[in-house]
C-alpha positions as CSV (number, residue, x, y, z in Angstrom):
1,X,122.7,-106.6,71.6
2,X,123.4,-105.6,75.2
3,X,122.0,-109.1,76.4
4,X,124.4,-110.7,74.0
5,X,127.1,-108.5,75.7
6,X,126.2,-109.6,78.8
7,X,125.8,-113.4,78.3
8,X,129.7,-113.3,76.5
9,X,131.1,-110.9,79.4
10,X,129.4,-113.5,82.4
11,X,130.3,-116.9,80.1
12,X,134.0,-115.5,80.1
13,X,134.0,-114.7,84.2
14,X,132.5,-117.9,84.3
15,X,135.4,-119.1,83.1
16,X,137.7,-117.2,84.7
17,X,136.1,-118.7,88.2
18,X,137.1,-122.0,86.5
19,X,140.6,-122.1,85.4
20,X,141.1,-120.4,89.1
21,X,139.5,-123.5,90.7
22,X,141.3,-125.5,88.6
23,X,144.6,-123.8,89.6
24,X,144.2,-123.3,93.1
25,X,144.0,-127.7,92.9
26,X,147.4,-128.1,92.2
27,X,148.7,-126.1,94.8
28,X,148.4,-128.8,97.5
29,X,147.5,-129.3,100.5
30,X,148.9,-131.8,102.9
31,X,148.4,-134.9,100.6
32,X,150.7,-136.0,97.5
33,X,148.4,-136.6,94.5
34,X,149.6,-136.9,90.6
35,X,147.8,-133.9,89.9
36,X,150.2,-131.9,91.7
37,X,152.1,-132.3,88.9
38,X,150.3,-131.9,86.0
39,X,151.2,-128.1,84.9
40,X,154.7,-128.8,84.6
41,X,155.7,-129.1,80.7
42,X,159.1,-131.2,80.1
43,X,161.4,-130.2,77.4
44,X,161.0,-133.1,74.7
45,X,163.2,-133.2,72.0
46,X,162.9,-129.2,71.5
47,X,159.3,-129.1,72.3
48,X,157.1,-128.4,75.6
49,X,155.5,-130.9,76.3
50,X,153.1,-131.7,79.4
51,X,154.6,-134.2,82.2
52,X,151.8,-136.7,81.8
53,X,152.8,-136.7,78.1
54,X,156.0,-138.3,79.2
55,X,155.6,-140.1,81.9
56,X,153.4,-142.1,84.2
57,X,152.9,-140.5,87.5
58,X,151.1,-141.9,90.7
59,X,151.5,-141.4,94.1
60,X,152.8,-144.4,96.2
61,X,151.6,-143.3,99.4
62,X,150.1,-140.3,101.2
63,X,153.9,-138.3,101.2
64,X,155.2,-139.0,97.9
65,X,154.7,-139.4,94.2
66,X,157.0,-141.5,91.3
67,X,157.2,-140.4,88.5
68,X,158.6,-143.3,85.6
69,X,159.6,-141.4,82.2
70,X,158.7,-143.9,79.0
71,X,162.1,-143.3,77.8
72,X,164.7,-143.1,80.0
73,X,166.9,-140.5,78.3
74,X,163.6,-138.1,79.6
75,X,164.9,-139.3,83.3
76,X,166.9,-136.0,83.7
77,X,164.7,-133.5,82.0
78,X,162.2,-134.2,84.0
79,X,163.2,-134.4,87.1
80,X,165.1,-131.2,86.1
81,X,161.2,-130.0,85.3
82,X,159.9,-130.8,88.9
83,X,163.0,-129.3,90.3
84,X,162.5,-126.0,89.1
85,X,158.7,-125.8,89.3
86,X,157.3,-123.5,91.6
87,X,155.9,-126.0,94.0
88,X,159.4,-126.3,96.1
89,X,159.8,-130.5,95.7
90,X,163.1,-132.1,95.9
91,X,162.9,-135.1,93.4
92,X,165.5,-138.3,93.7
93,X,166.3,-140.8,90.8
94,X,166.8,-144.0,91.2
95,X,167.5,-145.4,88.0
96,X,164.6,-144.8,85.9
97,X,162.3,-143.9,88.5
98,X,161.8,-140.4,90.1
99,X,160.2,-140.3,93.5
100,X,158.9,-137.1,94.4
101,X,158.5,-136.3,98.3
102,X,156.2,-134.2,99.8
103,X,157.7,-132.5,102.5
104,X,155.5,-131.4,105.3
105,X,154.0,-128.3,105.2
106,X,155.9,-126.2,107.8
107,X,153.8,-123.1,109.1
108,X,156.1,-120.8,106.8
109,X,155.4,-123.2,103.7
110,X,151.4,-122.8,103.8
111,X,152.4,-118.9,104.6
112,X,154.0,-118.9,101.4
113,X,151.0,-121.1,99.6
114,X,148.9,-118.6,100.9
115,X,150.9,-115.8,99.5
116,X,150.8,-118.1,96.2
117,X,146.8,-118.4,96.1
118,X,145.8,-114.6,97.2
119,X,148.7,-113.7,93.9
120,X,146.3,-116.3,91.8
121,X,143.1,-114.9,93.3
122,X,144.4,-111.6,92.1
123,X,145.2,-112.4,88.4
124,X,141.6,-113.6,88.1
125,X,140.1,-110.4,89.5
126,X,142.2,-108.6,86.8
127,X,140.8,-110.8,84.4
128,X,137.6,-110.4,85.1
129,X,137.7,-106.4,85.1
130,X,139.8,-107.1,82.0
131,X,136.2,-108.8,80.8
132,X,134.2,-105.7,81.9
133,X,136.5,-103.5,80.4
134,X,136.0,-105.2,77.1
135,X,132.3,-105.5,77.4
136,X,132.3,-101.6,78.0
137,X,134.1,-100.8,74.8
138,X,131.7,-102.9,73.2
139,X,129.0,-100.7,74.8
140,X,130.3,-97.5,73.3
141,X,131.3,-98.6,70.1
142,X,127.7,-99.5,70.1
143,X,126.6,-96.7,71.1
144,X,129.3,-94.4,68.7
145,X,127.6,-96.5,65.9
146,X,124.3,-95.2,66.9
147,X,122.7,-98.9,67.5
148,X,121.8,-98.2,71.1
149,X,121.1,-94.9,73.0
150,X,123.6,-93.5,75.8
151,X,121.2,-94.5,78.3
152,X,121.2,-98.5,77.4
153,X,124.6,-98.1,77.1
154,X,124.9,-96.8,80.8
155,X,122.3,-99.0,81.9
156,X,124.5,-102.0,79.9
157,X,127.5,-100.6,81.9
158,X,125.8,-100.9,85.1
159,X,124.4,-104.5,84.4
160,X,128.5,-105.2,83.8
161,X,129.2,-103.5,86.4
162,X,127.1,-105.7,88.8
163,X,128.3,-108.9,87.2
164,X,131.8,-108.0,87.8
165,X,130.8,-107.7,91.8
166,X,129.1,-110.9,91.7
167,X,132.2,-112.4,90.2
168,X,134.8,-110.5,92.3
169,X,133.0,-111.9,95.7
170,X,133.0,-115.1,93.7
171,X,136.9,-115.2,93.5
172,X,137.2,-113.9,97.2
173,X,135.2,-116.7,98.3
174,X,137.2,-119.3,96.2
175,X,140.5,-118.0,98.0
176,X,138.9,-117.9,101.7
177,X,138.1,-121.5,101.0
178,X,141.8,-122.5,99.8
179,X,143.5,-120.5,102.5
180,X,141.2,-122.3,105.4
181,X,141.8,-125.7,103.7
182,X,145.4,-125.0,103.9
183,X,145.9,-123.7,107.4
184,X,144.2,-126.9,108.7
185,X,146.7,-129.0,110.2
């Protein structure tokens, strides 16, 4: 039971580690690439939809990305999308293309994409004590239901417990790597 405990509690960090990774790609770094855009969600006909859902996007050099809409009444929503994402681009239409240029990253702008990635580092941390927290209660109801004794439960606790370091150091790491990558010049 505990061993199950622990395999769910470090398959969720696991995944936690992930979707960080995952995030910490679209924050970018000196280079325009379509993925940049790919968490912004365009208002379609009263529904969110995701920008690749509604568009082709590809970048057309190293400084800037288009963006061509299937339909072209989506033209303004989604440029209105990119516009008030929080990655700071100025989009321009011509017709029914949208080009998207990267500006270069000023000193204060990879300040501020710093800021950006430690405040993403720091939601995964909470969700992986979030993890641990949840793990515990399991522990105790466990051990309230008289299915294991308080000491497996403490020694379940401290298993947890060193899983959530190992994945805390984890995240760190992650973020050290991101912030390096984007001070580089």
């Amino acid at each position: 039971m505990i061993n199950d405990i622990q395999k769910d509690a470090e398959t969720r960090m696991q995944k936690s580690i992930e979707s960080l990774k995952s995030d910490l790609t679209k924050i970018r770094t000196g280079r325009a690439h379509p993925s940049l855009l790919d968490h912004i969600t365009v208002d379609y006909y009263g529904s969110e939809m995701p920008l690749r859902q509604v568009a082709n996007v590809n970048a057309e050099d190293a400084r800037t990305l288009t963006v061509v809409p299937w339909e072209k009444q989506m033209v303004g929503p989604i440029e209105k999308a990119i516009l008030t994402s929080d990655l700071g681009l100025n989009p321009s239409t011509n017709g029914t293309t949208i080009r998207v240029p990267m500006p270069p990253l000023t000193e204060e702008r990879r300040k501020d994409l710093i800021k950006v990635v430690r405040k993403e580092g720091e939601a995964t941390k909470v969700a992986v004590r979030n993890i641990r927290r949840d793990a515990n209660s399991d522990l105790k109801d466990l051990q309230k239901d008289k299915e294991i004794s308080e000491d497996d439960e403490r020694r379940g606790a401290d298993l947890i417990q060193k899983l959530t370091d190992k994945y805390i150091e984890e995240v760190d790491k992650v973020v050290q790597v991101k912030e390096k990558d984007l001070m580089e010049i």
